[in-house]
Backbone of each chain as ProteinMPNN parsed JSONL, in Angstrom:
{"seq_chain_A": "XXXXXXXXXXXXXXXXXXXXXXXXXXXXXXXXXXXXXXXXXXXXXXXXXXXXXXXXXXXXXXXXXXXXXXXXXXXXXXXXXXXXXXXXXXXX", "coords_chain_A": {"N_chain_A": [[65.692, 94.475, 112.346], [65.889, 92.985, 109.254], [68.654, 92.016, 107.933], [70.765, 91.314, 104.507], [73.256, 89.478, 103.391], [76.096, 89.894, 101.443], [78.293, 87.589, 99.623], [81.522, 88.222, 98.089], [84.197, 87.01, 95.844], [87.167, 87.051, 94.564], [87.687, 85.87, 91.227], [88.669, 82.617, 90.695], [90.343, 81.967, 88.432], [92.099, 83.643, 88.384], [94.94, 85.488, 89.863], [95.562, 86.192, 93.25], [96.58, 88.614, 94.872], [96.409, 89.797, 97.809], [95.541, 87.279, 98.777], [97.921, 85.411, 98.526], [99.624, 87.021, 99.926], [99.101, 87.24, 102.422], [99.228, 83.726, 103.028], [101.679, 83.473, 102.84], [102.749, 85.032, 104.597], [102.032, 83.447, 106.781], [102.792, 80.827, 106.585], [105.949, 81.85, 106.774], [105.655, 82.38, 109.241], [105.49, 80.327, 110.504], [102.959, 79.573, 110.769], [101.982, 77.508, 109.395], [100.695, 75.379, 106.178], [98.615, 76.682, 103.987], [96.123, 77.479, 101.169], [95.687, 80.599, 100.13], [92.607, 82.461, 99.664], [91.482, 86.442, 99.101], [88.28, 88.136, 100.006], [85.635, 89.662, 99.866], [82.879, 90.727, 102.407], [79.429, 92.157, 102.631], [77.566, 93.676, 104.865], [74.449, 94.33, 104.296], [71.764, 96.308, 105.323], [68.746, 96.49, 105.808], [65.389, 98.957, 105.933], [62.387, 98.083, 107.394], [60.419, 94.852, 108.201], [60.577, 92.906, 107.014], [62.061, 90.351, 105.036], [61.054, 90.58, 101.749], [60.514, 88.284, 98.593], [61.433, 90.492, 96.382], [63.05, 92.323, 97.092], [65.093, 90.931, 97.895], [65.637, 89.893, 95.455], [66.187, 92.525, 94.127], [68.537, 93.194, 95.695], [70.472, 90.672, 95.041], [71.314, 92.143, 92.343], [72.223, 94.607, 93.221], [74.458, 93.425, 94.375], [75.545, 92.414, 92.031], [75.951, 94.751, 90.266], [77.042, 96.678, 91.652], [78.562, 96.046, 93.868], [80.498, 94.41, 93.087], [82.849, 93.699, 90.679], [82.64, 92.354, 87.899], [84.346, 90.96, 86.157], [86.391, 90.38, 87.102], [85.775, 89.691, 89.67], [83.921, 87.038, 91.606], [79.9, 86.894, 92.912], [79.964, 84.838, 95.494], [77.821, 84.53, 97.234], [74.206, 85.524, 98.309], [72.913, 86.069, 101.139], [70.587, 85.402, 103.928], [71.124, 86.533, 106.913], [69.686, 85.165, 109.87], [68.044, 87.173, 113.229], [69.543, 86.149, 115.284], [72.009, 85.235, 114.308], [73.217, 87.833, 113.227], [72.764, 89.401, 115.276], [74.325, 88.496, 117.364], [77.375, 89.348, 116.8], [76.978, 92.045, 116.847], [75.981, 92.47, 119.19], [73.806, 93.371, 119.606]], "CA_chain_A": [[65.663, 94.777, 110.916], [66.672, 91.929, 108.159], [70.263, 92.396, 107.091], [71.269, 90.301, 104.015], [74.826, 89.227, 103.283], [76.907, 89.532, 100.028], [79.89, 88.036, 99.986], [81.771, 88.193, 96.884], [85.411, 86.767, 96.144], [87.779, 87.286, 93.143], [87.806, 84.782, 90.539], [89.169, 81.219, 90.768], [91.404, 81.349, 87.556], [92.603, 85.029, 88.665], [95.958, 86.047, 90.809], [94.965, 87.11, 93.815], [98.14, 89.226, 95.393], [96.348, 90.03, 99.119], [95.722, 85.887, 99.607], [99.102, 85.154, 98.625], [100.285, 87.412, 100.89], [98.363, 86.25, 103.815], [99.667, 82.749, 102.715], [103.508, 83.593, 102.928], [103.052, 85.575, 106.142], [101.576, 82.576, 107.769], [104.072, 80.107, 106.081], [107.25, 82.653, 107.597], [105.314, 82.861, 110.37], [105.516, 78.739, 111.335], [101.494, 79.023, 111.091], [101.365, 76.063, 108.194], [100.821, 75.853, 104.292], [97.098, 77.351, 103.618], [95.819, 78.519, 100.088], [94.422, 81.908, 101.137], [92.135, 83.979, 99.195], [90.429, 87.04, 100.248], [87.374, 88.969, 99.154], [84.567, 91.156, 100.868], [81.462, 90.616, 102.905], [78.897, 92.964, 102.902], [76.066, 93.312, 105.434], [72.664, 95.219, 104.175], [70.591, 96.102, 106.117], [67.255, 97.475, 104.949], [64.396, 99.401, 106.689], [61.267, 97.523, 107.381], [60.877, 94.255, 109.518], [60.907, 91.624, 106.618], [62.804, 90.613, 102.866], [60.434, 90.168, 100.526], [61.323, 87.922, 97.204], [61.525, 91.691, 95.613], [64.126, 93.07, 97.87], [66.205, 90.03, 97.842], [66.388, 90.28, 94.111], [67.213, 93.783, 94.308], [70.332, 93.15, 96.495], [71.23, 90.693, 93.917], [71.464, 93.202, 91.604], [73.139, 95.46, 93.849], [75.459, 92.213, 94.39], [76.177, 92.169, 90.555], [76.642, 96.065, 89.692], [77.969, 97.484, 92.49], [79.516, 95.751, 95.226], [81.783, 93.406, 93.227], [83.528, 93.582, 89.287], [82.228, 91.313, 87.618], [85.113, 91.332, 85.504], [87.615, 89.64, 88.404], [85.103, 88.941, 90.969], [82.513, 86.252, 91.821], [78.968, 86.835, 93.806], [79.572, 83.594, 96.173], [76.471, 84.529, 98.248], [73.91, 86.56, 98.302], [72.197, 85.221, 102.036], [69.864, 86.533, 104.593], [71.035, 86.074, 107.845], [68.886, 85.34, 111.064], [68.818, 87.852, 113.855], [70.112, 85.808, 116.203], [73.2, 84.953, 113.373], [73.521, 89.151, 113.172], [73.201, 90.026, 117.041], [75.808, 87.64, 118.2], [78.283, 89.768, 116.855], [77.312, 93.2, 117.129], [75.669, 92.701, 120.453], [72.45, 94.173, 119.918]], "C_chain_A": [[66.402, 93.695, 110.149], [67.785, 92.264, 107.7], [70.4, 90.897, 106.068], [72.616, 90.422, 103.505], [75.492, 88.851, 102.144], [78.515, 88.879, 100.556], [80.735, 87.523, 98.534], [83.588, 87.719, 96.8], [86.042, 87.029, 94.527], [88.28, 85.584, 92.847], [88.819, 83.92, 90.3], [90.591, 81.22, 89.803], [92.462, 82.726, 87.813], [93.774, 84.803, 89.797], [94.837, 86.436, 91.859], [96.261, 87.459, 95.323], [97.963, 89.302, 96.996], [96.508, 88.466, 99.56], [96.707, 85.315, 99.85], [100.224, 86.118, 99.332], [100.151, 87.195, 101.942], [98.908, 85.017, 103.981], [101.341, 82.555, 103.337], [103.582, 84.232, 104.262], [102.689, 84.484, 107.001], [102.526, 81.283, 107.789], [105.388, 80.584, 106.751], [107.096, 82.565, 108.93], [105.158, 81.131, 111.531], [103.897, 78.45, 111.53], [100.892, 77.936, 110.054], [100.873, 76.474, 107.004], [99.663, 75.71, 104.143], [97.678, 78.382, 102.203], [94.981, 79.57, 100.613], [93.698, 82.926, 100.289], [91.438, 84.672, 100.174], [89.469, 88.014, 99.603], [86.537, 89.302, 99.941], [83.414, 90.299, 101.191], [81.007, 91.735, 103.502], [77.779, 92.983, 103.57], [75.075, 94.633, 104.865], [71.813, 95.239, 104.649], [69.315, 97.038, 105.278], [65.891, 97.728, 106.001], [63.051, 98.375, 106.419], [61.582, 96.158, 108.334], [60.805, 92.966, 108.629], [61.561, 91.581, 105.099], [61.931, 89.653, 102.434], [61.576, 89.517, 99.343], [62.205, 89.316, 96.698], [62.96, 91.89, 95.883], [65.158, 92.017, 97.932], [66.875, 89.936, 96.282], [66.671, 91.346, 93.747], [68.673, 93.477, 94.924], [70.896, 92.3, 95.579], [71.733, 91.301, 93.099], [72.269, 93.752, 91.738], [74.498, 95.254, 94.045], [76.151, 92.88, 93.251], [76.541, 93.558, 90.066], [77.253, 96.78, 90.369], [78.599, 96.956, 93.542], [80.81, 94.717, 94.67], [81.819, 94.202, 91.409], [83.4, 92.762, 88.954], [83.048, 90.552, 86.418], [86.801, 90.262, 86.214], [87.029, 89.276, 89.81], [83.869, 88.108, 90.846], [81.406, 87.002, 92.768], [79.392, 85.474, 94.469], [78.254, 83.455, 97.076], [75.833, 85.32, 98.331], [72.664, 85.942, 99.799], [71.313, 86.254, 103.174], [70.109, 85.858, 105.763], [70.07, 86.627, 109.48], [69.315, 86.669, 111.573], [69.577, 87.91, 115.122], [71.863, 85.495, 115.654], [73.765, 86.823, 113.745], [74.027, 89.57, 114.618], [74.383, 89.986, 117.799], [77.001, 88.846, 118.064], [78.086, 91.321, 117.155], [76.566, 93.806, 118.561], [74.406, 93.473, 120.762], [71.705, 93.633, 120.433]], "O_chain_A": [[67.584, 93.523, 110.446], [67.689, 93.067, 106.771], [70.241, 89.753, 106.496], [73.046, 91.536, 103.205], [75.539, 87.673, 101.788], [79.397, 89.276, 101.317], [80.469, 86.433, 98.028], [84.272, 88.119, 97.742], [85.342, 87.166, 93.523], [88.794, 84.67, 93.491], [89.839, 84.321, 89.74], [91.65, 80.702, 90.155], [93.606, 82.676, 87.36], [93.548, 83.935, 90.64], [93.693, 86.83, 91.63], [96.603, 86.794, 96.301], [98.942, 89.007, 97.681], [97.315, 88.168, 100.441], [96.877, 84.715, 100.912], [101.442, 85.952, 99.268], [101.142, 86.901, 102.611], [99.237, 84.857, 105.157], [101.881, 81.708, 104.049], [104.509, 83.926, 105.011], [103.114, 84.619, 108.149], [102.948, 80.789, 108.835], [106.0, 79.692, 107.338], [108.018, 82.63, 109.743], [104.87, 80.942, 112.713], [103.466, 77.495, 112.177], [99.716, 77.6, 109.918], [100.63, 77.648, 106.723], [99.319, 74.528, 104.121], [98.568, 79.206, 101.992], [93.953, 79.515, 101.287], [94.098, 84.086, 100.194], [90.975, 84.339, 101.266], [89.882, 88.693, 98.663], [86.929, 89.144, 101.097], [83.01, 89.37, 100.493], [81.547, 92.335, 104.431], [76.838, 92.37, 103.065], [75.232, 95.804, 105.209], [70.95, 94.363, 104.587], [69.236, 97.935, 104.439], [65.453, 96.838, 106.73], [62.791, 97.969, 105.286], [62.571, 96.111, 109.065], [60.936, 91.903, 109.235], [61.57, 92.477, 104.255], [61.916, 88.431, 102.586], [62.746, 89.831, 99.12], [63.434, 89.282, 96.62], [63.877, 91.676, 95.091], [66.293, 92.479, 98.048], [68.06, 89.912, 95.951], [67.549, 91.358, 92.885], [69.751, 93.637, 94.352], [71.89, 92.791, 95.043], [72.928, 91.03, 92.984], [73.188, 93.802, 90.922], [75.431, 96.057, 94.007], [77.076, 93.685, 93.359], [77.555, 93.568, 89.369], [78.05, 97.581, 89.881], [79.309, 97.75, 94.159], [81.755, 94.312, 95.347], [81.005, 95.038, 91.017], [84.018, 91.886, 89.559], [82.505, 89.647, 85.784], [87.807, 89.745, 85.729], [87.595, 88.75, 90.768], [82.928, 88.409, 90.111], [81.938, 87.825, 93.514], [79.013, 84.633, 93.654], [77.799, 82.398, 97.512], [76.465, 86.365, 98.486], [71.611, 85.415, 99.44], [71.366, 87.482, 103.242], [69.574, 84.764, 105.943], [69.86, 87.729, 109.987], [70.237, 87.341, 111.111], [70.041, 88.835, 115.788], [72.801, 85.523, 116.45], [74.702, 86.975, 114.527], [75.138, 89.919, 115.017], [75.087, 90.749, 118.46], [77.528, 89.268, 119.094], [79.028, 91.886, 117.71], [76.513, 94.967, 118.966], [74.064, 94.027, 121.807], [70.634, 94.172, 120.712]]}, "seq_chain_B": "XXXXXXXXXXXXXXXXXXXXXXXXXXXXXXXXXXXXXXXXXXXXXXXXXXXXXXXXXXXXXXXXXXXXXXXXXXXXXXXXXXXXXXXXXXXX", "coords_chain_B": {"N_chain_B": [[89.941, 69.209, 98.578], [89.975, 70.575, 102.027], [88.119, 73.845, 102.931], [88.309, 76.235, 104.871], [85.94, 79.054, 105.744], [86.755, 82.08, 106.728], [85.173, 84.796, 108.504], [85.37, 88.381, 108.4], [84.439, 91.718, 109.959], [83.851, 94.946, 110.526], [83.812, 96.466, 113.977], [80.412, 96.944, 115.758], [80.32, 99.204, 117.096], [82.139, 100.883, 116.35], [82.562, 103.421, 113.02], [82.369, 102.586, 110.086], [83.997, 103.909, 106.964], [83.983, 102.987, 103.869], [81.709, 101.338, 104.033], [79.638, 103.488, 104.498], [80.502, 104.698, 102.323], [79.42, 103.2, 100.332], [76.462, 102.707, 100.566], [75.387, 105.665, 100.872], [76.023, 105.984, 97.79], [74.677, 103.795, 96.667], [72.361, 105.343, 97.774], [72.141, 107.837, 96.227], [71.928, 106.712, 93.408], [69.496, 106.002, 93.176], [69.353, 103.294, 94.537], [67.582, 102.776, 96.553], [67.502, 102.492, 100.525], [69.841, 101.829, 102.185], [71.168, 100.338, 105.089], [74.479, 100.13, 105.246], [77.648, 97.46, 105.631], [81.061, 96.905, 105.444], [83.237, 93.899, 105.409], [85.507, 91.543, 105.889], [86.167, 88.759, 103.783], [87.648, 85.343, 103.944], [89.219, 82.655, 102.119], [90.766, 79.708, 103.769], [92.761, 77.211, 102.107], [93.473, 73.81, 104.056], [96.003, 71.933, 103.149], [95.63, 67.817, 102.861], [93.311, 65.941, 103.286], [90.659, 65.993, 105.396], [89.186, 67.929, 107.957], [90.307, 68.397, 110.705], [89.559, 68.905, 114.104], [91.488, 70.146, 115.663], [92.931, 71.554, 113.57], [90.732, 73.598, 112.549], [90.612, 74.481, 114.867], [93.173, 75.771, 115.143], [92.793, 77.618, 112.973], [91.402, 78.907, 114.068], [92.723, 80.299, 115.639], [94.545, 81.774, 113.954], [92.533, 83.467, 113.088], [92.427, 85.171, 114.633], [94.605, 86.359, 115.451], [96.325, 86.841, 112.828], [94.561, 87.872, 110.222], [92.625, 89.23, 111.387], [91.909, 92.465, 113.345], [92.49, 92.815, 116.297], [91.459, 95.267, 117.789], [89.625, 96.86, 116.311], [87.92, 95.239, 114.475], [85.64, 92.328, 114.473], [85.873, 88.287, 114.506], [83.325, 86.991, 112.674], [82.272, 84.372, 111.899], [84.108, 81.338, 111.793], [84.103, 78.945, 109.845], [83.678, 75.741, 108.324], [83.284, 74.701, 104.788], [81.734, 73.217, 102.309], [82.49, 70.792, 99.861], [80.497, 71.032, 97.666], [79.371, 73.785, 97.51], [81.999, 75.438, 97.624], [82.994, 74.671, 95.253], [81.048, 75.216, 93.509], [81.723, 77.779, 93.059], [84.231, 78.007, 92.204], [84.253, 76.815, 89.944], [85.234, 74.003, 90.089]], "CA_chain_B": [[90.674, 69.589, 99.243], [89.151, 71.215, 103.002], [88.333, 74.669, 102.785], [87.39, 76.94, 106.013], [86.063, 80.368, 105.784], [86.711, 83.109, 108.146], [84.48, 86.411, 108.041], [85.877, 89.879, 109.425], [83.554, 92.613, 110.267], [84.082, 95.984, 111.572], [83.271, 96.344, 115.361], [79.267, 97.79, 115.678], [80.54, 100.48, 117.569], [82.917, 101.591, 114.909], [82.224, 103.603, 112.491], [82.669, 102.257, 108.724], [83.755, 104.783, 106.024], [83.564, 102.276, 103.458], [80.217, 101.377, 103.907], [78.955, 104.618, 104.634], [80.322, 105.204, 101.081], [78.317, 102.584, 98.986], [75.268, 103.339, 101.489], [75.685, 107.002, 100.122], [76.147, 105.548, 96.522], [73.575, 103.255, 96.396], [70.846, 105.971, 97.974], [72.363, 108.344, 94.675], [71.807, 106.019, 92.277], [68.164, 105.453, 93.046], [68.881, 102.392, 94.845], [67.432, 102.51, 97.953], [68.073, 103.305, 101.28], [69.929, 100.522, 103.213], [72.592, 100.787, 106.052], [75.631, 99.315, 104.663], [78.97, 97.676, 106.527], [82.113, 96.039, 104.41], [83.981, 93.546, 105.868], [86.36, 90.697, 104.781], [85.777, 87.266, 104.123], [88.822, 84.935, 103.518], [89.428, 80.763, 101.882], [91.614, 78.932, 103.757], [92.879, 75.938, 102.172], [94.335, 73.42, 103.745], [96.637, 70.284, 102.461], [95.41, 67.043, 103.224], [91.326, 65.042, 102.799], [89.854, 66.495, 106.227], [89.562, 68.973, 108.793], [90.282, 68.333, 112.252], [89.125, 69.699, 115.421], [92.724, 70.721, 116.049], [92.838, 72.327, 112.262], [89.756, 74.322, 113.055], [91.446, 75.763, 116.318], [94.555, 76.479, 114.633], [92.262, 78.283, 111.873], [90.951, 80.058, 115.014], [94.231, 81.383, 116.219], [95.023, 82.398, 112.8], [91.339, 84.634, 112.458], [92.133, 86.174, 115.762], [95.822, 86.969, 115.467], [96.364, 87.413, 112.013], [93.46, 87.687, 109.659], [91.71, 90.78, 112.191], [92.982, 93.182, 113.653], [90.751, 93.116, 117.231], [90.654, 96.429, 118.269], [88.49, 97.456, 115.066], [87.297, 94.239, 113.982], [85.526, 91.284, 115.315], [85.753, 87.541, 113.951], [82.068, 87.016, 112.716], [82.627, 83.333, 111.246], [84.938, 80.821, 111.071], [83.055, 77.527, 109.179], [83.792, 75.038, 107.274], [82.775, 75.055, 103.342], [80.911, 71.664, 101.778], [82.74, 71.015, 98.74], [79.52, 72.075, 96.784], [79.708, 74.854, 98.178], [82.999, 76.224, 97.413], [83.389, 74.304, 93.854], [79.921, 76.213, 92.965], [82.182, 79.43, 92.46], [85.657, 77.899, 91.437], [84.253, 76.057, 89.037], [86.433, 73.377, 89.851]], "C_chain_B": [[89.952, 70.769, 100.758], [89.146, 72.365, 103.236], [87.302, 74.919, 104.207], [87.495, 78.571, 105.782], [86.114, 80.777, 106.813], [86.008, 84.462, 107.433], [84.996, 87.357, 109.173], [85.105, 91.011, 109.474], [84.114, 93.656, 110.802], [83.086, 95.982, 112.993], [81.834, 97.309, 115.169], [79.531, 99.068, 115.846], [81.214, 101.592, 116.969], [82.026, 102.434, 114.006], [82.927, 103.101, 110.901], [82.412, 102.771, 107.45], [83.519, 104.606, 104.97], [82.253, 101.209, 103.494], [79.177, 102.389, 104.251], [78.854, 105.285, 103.065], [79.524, 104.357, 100.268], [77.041, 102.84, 99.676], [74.813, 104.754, 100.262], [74.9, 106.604, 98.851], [75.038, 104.958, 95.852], [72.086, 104.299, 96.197], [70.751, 107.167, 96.637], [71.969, 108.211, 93.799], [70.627, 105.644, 92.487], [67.714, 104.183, 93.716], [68.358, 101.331, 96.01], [68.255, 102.684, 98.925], [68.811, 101.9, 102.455], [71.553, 100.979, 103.801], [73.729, 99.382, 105.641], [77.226, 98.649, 105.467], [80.177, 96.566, 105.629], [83.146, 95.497, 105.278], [85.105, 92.525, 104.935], [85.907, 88.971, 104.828], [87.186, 86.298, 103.026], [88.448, 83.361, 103.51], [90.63, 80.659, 102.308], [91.255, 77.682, 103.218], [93.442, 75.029, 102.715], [94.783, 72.267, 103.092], [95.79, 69.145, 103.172], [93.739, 67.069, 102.901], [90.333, 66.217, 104.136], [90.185, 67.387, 107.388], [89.422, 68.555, 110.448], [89.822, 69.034, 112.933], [90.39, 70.868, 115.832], [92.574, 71.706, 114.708], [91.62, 73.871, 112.7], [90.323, 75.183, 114.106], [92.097, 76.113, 115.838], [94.022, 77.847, 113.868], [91.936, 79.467, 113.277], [91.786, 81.084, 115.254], [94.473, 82.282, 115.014], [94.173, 83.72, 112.651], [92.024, 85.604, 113.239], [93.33, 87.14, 115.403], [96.07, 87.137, 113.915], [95.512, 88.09, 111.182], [92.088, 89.129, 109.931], [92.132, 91.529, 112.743], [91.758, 93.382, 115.447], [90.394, 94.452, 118.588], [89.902, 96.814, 117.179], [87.521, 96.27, 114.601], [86.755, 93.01, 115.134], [85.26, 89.722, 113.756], [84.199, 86.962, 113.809], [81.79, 85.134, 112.659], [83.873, 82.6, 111.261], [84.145, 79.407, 110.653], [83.468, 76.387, 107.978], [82.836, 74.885, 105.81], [82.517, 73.617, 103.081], [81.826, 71.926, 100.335], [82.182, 71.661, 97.41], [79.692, 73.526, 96.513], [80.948, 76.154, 97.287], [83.354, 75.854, 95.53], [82.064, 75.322, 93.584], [80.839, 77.448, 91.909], [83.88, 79.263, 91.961], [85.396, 77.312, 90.357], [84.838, 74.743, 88.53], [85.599, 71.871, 89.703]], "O_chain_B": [[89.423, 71.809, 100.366], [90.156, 72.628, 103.89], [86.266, 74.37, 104.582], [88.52, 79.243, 105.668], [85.699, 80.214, 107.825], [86.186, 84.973, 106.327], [85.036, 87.189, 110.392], [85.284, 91.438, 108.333], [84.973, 93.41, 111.649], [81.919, 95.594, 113.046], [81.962, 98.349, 114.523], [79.176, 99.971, 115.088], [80.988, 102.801, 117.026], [80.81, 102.277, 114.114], [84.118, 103.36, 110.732], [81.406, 102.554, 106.775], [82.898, 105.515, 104.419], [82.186, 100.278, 102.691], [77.977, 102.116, 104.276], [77.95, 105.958, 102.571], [78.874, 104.941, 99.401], [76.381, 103.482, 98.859], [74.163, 104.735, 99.217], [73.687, 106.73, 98.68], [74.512, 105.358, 94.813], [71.213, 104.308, 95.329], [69.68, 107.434, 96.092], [71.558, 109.137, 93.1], [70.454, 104.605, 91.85], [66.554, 103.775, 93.749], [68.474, 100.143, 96.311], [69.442, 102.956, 98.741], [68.196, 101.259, 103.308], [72.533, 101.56, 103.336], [73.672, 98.157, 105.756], [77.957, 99.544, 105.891], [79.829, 95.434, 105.294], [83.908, 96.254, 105.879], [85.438, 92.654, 103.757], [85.458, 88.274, 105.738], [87.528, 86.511, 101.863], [87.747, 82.79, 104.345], [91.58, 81.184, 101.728], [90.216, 77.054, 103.423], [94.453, 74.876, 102.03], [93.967, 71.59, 102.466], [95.184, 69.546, 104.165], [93.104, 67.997, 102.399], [89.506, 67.054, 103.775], [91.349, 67.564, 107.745], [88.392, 68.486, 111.119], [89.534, 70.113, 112.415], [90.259, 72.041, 116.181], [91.995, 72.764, 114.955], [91.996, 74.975, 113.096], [90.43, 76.41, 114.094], [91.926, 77.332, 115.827], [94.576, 78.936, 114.017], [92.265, 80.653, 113.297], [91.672, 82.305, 115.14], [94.587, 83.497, 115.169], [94.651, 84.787, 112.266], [92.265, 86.723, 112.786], [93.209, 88.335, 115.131], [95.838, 88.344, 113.86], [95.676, 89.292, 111.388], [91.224, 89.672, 109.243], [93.342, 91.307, 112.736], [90.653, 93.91, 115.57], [89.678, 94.577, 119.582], [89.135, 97.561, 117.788], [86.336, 96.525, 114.389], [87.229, 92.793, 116.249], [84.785, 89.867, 112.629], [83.764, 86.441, 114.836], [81.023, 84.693, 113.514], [84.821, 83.184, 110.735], [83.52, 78.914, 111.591], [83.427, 76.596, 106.766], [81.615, 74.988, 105.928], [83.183, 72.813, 103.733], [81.873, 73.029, 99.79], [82.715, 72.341, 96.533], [80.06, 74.164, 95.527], [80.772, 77.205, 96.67], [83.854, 76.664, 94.749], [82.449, 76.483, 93.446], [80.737, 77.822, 90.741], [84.577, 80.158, 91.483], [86.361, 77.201, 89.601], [84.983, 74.34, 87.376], [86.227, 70.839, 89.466]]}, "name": "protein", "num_of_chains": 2, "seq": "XXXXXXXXXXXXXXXXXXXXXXXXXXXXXXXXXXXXXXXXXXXXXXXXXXXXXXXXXXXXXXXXXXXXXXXXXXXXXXXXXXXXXXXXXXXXXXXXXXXXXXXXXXXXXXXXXXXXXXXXXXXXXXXXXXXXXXXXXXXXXXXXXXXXXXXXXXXXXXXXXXXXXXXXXXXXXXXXXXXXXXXX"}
């Protein structure tokens, strides 16, 4: 089944309190000075065995009103990965 | 400046209550029926022009041991970003 992949991050000119905490724990931690943001990836999967244009601009959509704030977050991707990209990790 | 993402996933076998809820949400709202899973996806930056081989491993150690937690999660990604790429959404 096609899964496509949002992955959305909070905006560039924005604080972002979890990266800079990640940052300082890795810094304390002797693991070296990394800027760290962090923001969500979502996999979708959808019934049927291919993504139409349609359905890909639906999940945009879906991208832009519901999976992120568009308000303090970016869309960085809205991608369709293989299912050899997908499998790998969940071993199917 | 060389940016590498890392992506975090919940394990297949898991179950994910946060994507069971926009799943839900979505099929509510009219907007289709698609199996949903929310993970994390994080920018490291680091200092310096380019990314080493060594950098890259280090980044590794970092996904595994900090970054995931790997009884629940698995590291889906770690990749280096094209400047395009990542300026696209900083605007920088």
């Amino acid at each position: 089944m096609p899964t496509i992949v949002v992955e959305v991050m909070p905006k560039a000119e924005l604080l972002d309190p979890q990266g800079k905490a990640i940052a300082g724990a890795l810094a304390r931690t002797g693991r070296g000075d990394f800027q760290v943001r962090q923001g969500k990836r979502f996999e979708l999967t959808a019934p049927g065995d291919e993504i139409s244009q349609d359905l890909l601009d639906h999940v945009r959509e879906i991208a832009a009103d519901v999976l992120s704030n568009s308000v303090i977050e970016d869309v960085v991707a809205v991608r369709v990965v293989s299912d050899a990209e997908h499998h790998a990790h969940t071993g199917a």
